[in-house]
C-alpha positions in Angstrom: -2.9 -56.4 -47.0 -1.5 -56.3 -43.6 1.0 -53.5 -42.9 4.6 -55.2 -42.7 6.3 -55.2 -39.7 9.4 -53.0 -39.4 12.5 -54.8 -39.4 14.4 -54.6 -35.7 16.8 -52.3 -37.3 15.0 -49.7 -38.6 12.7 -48.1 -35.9 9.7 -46.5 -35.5 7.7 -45.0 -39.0 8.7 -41.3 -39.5 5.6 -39.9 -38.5 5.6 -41.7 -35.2 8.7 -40.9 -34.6 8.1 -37.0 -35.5 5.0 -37.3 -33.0 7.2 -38.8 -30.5 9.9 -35.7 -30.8 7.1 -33.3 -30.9 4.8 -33.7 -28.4 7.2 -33.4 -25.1 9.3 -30.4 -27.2 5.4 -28.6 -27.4 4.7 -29.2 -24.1 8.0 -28.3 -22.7 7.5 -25.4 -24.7 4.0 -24.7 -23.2 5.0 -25.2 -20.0 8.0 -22.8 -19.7 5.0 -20.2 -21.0 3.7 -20.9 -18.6 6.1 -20.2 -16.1 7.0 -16.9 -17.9 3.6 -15.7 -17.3 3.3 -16.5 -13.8 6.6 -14.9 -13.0 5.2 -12.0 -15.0 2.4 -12.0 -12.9 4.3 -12.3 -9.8 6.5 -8.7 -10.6 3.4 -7.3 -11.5 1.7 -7.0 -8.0 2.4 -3.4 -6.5 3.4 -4.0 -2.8 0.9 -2.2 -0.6 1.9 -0.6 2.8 -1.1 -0.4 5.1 -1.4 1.5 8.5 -4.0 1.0 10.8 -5.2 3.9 13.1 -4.7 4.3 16.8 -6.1 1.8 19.2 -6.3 -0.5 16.0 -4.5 -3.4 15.0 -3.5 -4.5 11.2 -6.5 -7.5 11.3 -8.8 -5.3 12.1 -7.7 -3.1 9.3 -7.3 -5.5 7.2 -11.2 -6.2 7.8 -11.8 -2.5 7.2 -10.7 -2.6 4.3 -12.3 -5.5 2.5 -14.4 -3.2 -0.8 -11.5 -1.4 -0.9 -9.2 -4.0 -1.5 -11.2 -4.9 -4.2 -10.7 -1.7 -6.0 -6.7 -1.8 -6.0 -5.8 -5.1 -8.5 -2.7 -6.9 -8.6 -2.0 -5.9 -5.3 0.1 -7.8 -2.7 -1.0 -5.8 0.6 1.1 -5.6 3.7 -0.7 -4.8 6.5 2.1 -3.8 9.4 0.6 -4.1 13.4 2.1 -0.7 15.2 5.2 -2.1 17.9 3.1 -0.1 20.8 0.2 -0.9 23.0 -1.6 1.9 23.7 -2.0 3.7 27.2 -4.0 1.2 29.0 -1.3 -1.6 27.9 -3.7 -4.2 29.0 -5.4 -4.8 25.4 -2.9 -6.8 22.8 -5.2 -5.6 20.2 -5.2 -1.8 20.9 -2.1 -0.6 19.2 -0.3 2.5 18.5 2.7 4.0 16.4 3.4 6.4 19.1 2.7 7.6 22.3 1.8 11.1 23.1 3.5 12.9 25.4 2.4 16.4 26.9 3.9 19.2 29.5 1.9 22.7 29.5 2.8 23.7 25.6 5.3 20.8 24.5 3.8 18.0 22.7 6.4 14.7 22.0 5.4 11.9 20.0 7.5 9.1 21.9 7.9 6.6 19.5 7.9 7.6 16.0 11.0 7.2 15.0 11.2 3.4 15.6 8.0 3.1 14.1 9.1 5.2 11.1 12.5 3.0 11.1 11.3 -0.1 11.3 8.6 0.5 8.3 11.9 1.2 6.3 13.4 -1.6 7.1 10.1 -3.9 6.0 10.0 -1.4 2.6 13.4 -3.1 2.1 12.4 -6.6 2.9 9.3 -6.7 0.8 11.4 -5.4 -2.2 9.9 -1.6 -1.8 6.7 -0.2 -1.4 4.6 1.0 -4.2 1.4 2.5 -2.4 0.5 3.2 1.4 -3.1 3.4 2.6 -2.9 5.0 5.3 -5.7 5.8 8.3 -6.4 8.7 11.5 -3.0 8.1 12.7 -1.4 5.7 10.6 -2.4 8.7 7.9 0.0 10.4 10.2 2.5 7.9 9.5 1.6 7.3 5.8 2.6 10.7 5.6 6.1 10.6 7.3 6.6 7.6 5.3 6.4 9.7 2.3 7.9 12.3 2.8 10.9 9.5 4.1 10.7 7.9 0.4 11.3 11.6 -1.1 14.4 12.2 1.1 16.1 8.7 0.3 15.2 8.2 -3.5 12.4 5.2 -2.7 10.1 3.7 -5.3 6.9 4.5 -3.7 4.1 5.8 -6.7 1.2 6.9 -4.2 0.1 7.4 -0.9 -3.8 7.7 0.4 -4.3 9.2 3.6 -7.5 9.1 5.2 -8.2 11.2 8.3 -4.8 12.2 8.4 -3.1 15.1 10.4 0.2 17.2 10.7 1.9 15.9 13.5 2.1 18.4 17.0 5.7 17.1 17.7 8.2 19.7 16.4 10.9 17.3 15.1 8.3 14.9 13.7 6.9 17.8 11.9 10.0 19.2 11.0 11.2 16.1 9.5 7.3 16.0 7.4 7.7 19.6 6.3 11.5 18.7 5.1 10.3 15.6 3.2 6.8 16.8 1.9 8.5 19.6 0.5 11.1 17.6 -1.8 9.2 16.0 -4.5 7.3 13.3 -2.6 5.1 11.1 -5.0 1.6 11.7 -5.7 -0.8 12.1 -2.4 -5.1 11.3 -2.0 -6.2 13.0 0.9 -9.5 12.0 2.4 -11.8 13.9 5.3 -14.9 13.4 6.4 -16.8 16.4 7.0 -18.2 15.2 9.9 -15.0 14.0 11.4 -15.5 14.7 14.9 -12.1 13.2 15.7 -9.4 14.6 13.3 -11.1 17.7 12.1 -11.0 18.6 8.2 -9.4 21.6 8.9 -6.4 19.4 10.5 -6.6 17.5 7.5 -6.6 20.2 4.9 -3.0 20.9 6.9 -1.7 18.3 6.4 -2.3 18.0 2.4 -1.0 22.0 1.8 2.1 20.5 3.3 1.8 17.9 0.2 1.7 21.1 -2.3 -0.7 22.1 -4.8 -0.8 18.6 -6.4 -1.9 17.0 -3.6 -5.4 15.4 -4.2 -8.4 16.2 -1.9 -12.0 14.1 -1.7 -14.4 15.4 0.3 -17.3 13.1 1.7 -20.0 13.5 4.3 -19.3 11.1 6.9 -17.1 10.8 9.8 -13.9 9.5 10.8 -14.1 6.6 8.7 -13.3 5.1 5.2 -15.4 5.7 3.3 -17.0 2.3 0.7 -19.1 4.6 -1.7 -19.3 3.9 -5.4 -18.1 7.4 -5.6 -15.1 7.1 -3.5 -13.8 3.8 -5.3 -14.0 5.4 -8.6 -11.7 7.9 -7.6 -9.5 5.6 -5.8 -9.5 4.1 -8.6 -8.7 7.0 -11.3 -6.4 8.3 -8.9 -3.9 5.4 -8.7 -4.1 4.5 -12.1 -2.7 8.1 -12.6 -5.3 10.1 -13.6 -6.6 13.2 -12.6 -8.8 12.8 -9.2 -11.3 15.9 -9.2 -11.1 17.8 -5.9 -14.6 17.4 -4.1 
C-alpha cells in the first residue's frame, strides 16, 4: 500500500522533521568545538624571544636554529634583527645590538639601551614573552632582558643562553647585577669548552650572576649551538620544568 501523502496542512513526518532540527543544531554544535579548540590552541603557544649573535641577522638565526625548534612545541617564535649594522656598516646582514666602544680602561656598550627598550616594547606587542634563546651576544642581551622581566614584574618562564657573557660596560652590568639578583626566572646556560670566542670562564660569570639555581650544560664544541641528542633532551627537561643535571 502506498504511503499517503501528507495533507498541505500538516507538514513534514516527525522524524523528518526531528532530522531536520537536528542535524544543523549538531553541526553548529560541532563546529563551535571546534572553534573552542583552536582558540585553545592559539593561547597555548608560548611566545619565544630569539637573539641572534653579533654580525648575525635573525634569518640566519632562524636557520641556526632549525633541530632546535623542533625540540620546543607549541611555540610561536619571534626572531627580532638587532637595529645596528655592525662596524663596517656596508653589510645589511651583519647586525649588532650594540657597538663597543673603548678608551685605555673604559669600555661603553653604545647602544644597549635602545636595543633593550625596544625588545620591551615588542614583549608588549606580542602579548609578553614566555622564553628567550639567546646566542654569543644576543646571550648578552637575553640576559639583560631577564634580569629587565625580574625588575618590572614580566611573564617571562625561561631564558637559554648560549655563549653568553657579563657585559664590560659598567652601567649595562650594573643594571644585570641589579636585575639578576631580584628573582629573575629560571636560566640554561650553555658553553662550549672549546669556545675560542667567549671563553667558558666568561660564561660561567655570567650564570653565578643568575645564582645557584642557574642551570649549566657543558659540551665539547665551540662557540656554537650545539644539535646533540643530548643537548635536546635537556633543553627539553629543562623547560618543561624539570631538573637539568649540571654537566
Amino acid at each position: 500500500v502506498p504511503n499517503k501523502p501528507h495533507s498541505l496542512g500538516t507538514g513534514p513526518h516527525p522524524a523528518a522533521r526531528r532530522a531536520v532540527i537536528t542535524l544543523p543544531c549538531v553541526l553548529a554544535r560541532r563546529f563551535s568545538l571546534m572553534a573552542v579548540a583552536a582558540q585553545g590552541q592559539e593561547r597555548a603557544l608560548r611566545n619565544v624571544l630569539c637573539l641572534h649573535g653579533y654580525t648575525q641577522n635573525a634569518d640566519s638565526f632562524h636557520k641556526r636554529l632549525g633541530a632546535i625548534r623542533k625540540v620546543i612545541k607549541n611555540a610561536n617564535f619571534v626572531f627580532v634583527q638587532a637595529p645596528f649594522l655592525t662596524e663596517n656598516g656596508e653589510d645589511e646582514s651583519s647586525r649588532t645590538w650594540w657597538k663597543t666602544e673603548e678608551d685605555g680602561e673604559s669600555v661603553t656598550y653604545v647602544g644597549w639601551e635602545q636595543s633593550l627598550a625596544w625588545l620591551e616594547a615588542r614583549d608588549l606587542e606580542v602579548g609578553g614573552f614566555h622564553g628567550i634563546l639567546g646566542f654569543s651576544q644576543g646571550a648578552a642581551l637575553g640576559a639583560l632582558v631577564t634580569a629587565a622581566s625580574a625588575l618590572k614584574s614580566r611573564q617571562l618562564q625561561w631564558t637559554v643562553l648560549v655563549g653568553g657573557f657579563p657585559p664590560r660596560d659598567p652601567l649595562c652590568a650594573k643594571y644585570l647585577e641589579e636585575g639578576a639578583g631580584n628573582g629573575t626566572p629560571k636560566t640554561l646556560h650553555v658553553i662550549g669548552k672549546d669556545d675560542k670566542i667567549v671563553s667558558p670562564e666568561r660564561s660561567r660569570q655570567l650564570a653565578a650572576l643568575f645564582g645557584p639555581g642557574a642551570q649549566v650544560f657543558v659540551h665539547d664544541k665551540g662557540h656554537m649551538i650545539p644539535s646533540s641528542v643530548e643537548f635536546r633532551t635537556v633543553l627539553r627537561t629543562f623547560i618543561d620544568g624539570e631538573a637539568a643535571v649540571e654537566a
